[in-house]
C-alpha positions in Angstrom: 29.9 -19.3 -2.1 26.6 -20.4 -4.0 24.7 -17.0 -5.1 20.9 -17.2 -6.1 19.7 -15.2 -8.8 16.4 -12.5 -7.5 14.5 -10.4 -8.8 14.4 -7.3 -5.9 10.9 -6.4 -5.2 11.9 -3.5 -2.3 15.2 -1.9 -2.1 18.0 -3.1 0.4 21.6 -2.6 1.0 23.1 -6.3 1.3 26.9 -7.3 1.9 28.5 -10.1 -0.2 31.7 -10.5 2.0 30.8 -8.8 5.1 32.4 -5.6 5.0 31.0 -3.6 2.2 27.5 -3.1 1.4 25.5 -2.8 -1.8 22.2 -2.1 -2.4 19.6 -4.2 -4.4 17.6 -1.9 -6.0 13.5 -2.3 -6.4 12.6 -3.4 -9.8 15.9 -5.0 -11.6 17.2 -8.6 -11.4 20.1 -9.6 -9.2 22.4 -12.4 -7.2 22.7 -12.5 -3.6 24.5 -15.0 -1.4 22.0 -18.6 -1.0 22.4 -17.8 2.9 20.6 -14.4 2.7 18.2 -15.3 0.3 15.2 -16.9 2.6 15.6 -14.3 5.2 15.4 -11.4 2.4 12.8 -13.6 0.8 10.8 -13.9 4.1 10.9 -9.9 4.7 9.5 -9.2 0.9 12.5 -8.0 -0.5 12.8 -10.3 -3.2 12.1 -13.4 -4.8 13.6 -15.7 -6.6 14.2 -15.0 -10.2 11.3 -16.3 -12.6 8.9 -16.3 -9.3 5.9 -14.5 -9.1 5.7 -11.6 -6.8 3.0 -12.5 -3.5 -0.2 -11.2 -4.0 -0.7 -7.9 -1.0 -3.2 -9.3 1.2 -6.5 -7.4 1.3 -8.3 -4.8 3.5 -12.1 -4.8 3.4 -12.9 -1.4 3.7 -16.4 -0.5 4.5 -18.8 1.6 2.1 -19.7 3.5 5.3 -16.9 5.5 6.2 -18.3 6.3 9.2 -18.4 2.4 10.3 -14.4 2.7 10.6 -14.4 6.3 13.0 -15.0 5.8 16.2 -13.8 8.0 19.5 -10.9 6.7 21.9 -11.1 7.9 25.4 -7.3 8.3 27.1 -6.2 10.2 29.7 -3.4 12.7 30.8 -3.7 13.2 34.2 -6.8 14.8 35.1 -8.2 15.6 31.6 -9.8 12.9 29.2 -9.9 13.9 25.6 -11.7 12.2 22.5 -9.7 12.0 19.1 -11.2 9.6 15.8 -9.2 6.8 15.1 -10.1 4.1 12.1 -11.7 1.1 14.9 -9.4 -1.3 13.0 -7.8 -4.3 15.6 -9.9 -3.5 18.6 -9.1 -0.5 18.8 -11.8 2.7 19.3 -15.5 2.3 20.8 -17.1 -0.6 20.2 -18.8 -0.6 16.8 -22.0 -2.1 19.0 -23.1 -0.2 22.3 -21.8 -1.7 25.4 -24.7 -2.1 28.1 -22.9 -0.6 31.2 -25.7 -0.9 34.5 -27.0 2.1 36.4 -24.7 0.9 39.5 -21.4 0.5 37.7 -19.9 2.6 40.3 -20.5 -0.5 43.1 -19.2 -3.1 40.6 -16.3 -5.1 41.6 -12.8 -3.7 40.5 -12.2 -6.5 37.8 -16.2 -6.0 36.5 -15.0 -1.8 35.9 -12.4 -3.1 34.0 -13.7 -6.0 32.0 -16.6 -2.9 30.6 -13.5 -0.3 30.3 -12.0 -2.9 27.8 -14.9 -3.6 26.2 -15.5 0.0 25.5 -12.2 0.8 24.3 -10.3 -2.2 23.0 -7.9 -1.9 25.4 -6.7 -2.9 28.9 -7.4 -0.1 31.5 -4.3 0.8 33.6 -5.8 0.8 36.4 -9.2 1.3 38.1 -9.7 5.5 37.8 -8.5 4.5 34.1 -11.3 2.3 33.8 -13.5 4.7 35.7 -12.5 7.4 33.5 -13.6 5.4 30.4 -17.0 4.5 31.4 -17.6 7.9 32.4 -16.9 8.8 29.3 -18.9 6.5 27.5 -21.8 7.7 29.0 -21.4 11.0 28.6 -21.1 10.3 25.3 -24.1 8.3 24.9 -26.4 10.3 27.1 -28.9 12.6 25.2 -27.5 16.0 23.9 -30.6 18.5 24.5 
């Protein structure tokens, strides 16, 4: 059985004959079997020895906090309720106002749901989700006085 020679980058039990496991511990240099060693690789567990370790990708954080918090409307029944959430992956109000038209309630069904999405980020269950949403939205948006 060819063995490769790693250096472990996570920790991770591994077997060498399929019965008893081991663990490759983060930091130190080791051997696992040639057949385990892409797959391990792959998942960031290791690399091989002498290899540099990937580079983490990157998150571009903005210097306005506040550009990242934004409300998500969900339901539980009857009651909606508004929690922050980072507006990372669509996720959240839209960091640009959606335009929603004084007769939204007489749209077509799809047209409620196509504005519900593009409030939120995410597909409306159904109409009274969508509903709920867009009612939301404007409430939020409408002047506090």
């Amino acid at each position: 059985m060819d063995m490769v020679k790693v250096t472990v980058l996570r920790s991770v039990p591994v077997s060498d004959d399929g019965i008893r496991l081991r663990d490759l511990v983060e930091g130190t240099d080791d051997v696992v079997r040639s057949d385990q060693f892409e797959d391990l690789r792959a998942e960031g567990y290791l690399v091989a020895a002498g290899e540099d370790a990937p580079t983490p990708q990157l998150v571009t954080i903005p210097s306005d906090p506040q550009a990242m918090v934004a409300p998500v409307t969900t339901t539980n029944g009857e009651s909606v309720s508004t929690a922050p959430v980072a507006a990372i992956g669509g996720v959240g109000q839209p960091l640009e106002p959606v335009t929603i038209p004084s007769d939204w309630k007489n749209l077509h069904h799809a047209t409620k749901k196509k504005l519900a999405r593009s409030i939120s980020g995410e597909d409306p269950a159904d109409l009274a989700a969508a509903e709920v949403v867009i009612e939301a939205y404007l409430a939020e948006q409408a002047p506090k006085g």
